[in-house]
Residue frames as qw, qx, qy, qz and C-alpha x, y, z in Angstrom:
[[0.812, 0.328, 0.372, 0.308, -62.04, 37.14, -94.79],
 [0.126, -0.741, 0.343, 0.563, -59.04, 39.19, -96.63],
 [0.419, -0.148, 0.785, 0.432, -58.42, 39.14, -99.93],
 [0.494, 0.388, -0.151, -0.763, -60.35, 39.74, -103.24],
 [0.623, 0.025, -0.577, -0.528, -60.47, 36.15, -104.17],
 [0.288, -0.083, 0.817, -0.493, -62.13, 34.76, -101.19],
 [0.495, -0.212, -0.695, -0.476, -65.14, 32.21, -101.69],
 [0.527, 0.014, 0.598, -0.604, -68.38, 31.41, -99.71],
 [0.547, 0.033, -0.503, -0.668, -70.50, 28.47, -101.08],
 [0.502, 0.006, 0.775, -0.383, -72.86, 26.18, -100.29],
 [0.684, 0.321, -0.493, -0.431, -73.96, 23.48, -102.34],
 [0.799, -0.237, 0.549, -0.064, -73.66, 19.90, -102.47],
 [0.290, -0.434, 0.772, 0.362, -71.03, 17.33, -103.63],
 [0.650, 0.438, -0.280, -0.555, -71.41, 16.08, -107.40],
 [0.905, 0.053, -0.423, -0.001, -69.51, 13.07, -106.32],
 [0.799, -0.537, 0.003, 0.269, -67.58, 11.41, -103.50],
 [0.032, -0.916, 0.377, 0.134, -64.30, 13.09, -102.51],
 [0.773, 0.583, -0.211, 0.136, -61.13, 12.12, -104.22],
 [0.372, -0.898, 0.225, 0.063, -58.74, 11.66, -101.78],
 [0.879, 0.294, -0.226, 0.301, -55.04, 10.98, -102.74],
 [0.668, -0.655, 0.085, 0.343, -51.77, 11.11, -100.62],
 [0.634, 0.657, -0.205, 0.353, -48.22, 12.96, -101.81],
 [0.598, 0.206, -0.552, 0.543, -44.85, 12.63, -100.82],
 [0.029, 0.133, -0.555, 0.821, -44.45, 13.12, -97.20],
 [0.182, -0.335, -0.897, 0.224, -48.04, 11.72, -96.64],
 [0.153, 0.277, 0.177, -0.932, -50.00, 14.92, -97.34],
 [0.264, 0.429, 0.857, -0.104, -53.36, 14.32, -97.94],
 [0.234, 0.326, -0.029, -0.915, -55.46, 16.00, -100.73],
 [0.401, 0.415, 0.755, -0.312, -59.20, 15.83, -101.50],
 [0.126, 0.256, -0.238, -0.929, -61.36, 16.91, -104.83],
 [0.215, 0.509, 0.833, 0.030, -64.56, 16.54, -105.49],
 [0.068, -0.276, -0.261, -0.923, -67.08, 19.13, -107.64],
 [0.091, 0.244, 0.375, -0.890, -69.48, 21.50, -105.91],
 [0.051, 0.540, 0.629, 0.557, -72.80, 22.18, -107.42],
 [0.196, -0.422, -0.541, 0.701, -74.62, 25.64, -106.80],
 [0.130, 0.589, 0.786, 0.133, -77.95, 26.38, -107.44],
 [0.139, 0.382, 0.258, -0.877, -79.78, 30.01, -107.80],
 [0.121, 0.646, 0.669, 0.348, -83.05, 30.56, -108.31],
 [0.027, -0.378, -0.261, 0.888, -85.09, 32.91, -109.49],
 [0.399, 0.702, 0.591, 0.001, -88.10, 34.56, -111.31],
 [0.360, 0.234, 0.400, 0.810, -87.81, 35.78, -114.57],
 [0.205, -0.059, -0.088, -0.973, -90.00, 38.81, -115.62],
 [0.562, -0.154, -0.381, -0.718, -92.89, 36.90, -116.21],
 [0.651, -0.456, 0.256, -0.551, -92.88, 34.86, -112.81],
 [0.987, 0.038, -0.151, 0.044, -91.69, 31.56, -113.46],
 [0.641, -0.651, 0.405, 0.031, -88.99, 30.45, -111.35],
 [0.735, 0.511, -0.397, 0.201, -85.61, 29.62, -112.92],
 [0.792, -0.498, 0.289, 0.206, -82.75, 27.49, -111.60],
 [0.578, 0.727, -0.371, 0.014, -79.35, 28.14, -112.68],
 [0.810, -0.498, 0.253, 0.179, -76.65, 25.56, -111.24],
 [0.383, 0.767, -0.514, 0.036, -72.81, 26.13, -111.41],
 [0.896, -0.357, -0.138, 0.225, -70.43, 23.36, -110.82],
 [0.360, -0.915, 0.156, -0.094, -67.32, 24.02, -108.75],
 [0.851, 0.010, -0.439, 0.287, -63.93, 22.04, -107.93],
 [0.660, -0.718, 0.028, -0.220, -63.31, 21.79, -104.61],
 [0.737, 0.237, -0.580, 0.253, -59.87, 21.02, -103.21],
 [0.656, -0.705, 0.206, -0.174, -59.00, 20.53, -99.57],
 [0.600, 0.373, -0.651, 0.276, -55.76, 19.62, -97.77],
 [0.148, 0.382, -0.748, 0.523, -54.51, 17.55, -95.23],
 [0.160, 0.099, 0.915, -0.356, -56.57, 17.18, -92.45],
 [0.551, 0.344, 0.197, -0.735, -59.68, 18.32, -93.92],
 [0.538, 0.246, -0.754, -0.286, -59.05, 16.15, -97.07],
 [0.104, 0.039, -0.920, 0.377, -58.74, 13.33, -94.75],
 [0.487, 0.260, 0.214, -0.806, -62.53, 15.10, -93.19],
 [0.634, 0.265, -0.170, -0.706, -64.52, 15.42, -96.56],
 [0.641, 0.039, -0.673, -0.366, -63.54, 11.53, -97.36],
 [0.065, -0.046, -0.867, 0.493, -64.09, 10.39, -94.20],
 [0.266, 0.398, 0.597, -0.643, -67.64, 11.88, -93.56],
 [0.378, 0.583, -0.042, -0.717, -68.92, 13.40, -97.11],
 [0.462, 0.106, 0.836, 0.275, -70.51, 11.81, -100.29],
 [0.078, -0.286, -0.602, -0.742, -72.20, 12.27, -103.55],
 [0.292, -0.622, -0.641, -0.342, -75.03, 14.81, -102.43],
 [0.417, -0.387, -0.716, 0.405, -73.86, 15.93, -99.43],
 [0.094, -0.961, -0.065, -0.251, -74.78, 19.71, -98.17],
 [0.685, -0.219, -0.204, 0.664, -71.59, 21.73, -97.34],
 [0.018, 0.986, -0.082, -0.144, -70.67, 25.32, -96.19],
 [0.798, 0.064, 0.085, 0.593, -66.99, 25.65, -97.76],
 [0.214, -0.934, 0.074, 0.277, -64.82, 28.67, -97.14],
 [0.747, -0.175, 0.299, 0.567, -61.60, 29.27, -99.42],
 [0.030, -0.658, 0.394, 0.640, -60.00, 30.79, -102.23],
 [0.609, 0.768, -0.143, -0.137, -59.57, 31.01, -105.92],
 [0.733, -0.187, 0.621, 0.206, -56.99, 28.86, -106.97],
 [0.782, 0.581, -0.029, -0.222, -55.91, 29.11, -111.07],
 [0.690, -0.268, 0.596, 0.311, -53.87, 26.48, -112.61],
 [0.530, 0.741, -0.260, -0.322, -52.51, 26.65, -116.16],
 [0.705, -0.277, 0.604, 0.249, -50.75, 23.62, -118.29],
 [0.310, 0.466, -0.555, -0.615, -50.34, 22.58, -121.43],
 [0.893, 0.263, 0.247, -0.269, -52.27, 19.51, -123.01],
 [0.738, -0.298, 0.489, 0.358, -50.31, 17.17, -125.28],
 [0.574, 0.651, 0.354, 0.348, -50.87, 18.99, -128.17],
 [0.453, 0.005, -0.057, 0.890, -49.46, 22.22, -126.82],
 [0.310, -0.826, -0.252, -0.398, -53.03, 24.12, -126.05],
 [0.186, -0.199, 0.415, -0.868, -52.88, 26.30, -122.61],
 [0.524, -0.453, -0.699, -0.179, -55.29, 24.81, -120.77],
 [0.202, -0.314, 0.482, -0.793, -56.55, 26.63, -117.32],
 [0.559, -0.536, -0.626, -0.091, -58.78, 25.43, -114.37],
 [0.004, -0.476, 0.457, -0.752, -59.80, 27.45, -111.69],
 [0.616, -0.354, -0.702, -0.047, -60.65, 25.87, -108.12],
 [0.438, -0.810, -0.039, -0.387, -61.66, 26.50, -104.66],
 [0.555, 0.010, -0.751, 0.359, -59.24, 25.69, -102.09],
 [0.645, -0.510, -0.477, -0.312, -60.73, 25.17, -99.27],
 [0.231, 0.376, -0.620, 0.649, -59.96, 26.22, -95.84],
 [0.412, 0.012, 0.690, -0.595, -63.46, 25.67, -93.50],
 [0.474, -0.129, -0.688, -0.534, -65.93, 23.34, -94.27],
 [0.287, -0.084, 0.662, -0.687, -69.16, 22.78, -92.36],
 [0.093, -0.258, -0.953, -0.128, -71.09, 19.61, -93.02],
 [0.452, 0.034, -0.028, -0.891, -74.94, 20.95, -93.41],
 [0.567, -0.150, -0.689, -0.426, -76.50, 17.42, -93.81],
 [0.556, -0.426, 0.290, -0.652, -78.60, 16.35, -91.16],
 [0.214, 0.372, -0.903, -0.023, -78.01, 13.59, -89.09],
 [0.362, -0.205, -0.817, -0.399, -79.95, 10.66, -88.57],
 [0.172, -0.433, -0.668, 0.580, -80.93, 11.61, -84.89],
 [0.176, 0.853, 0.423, 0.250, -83.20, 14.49, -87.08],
 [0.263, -0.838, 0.105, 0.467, -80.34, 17.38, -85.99],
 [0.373, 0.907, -0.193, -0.045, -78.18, 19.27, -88.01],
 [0.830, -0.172, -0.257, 0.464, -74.75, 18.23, -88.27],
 [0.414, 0.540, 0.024, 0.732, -73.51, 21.81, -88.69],
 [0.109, -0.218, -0.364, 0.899, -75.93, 23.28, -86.38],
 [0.395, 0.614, 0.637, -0.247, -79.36, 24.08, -86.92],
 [0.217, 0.027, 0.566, 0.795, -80.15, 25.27, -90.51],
 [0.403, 0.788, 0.438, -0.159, -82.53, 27.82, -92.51],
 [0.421, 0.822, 0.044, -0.381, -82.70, 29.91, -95.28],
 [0.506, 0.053, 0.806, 0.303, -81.59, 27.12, -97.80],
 [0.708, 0.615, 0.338, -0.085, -83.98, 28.80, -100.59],
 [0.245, 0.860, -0.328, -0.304, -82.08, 28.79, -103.73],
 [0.160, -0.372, 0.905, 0.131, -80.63, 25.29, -103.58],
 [0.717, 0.424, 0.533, -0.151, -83.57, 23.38, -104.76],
 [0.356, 0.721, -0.407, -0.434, -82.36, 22.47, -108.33],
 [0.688, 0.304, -0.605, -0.260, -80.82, 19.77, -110.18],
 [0.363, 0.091, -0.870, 0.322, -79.58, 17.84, -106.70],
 [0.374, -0.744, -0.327, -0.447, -82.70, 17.25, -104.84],
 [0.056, -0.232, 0.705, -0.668, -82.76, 18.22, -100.30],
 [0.151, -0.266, -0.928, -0.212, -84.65, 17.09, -98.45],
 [0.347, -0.451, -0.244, -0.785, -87.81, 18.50, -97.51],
 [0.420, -0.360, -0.689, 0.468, -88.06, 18.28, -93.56],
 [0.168, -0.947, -0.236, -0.136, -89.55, 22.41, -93.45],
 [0.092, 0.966, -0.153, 0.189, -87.97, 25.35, -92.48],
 [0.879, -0.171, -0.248, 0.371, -84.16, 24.60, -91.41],
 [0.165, -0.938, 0.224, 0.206, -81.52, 27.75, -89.70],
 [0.829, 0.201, -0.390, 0.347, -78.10, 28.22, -90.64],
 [0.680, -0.646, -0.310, 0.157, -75.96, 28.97, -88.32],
 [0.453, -0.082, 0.119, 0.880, -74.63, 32.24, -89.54]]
């Protein structure tokens, strides 16, 4: 990875992907990320903090995330920082910053009990507001 705003996350989709088509038939996806960390505080009790994300993807991936991915799924997503700036009709600045997306690697297991990614583990830290499920230890595959 190059660059100072590269992204790594894993998490899962807050809702189905958004896919829409622009001129010349170029496909683009968005859907929000959620990502969980836990930890224990001083005094042992286990906090969860969860951030949410927006995710965009183009082309063929777009095409991908709505094709295979839904509210919930587990993804590995690889991209960049991304800030946009507009105005609002009143004349505020308004900013959003997003991920675009360049690899994404489906993590949800498929119904034959395999990975789709590839076998999966060390998942702690996602337990949080979106539950997983709870099949024991899983690898990733990094």
């Amino acid at each position: 990875m190059r660059g100072v705003n590269r992204v790594v996350l894993i998490g899962n989709l807050g809702k189905d992907p958004d896919l829409q088509f622009l001129e010349g038939n170029i496909g683009v996806a968005k859907f929000s990320l959620a990502t969980t960390e836990t930890y224990k505080d001083r005094s042992g009790k286990l906090i969860s903090q969860t951030e949410w994300h927006t995710v965009v993807l183009w082309r063929g991936l777009a095409e991908l995330a709505q094709k295979y991915l839904h509210k919930g799924s587990l993804v590995y997503i690889e991209g960049r920082l991304k800030t946009r700036s507009w105005e609002d009709k009143e004349g505020n600045k308004k900013f959003a910053t997003e991920i675009v997306g360049d690899n994404l690697i489906m993590l949800d297991k498929r119904h034959d009990g395999s990975a789709a990614g590839g076998p999966i583990d060390g998942l702690e830290g996602l337990e949080g507001d979106i539950p997983l499920e709870d099949d024991g230890p899983e690898r990733l595959p990094f």
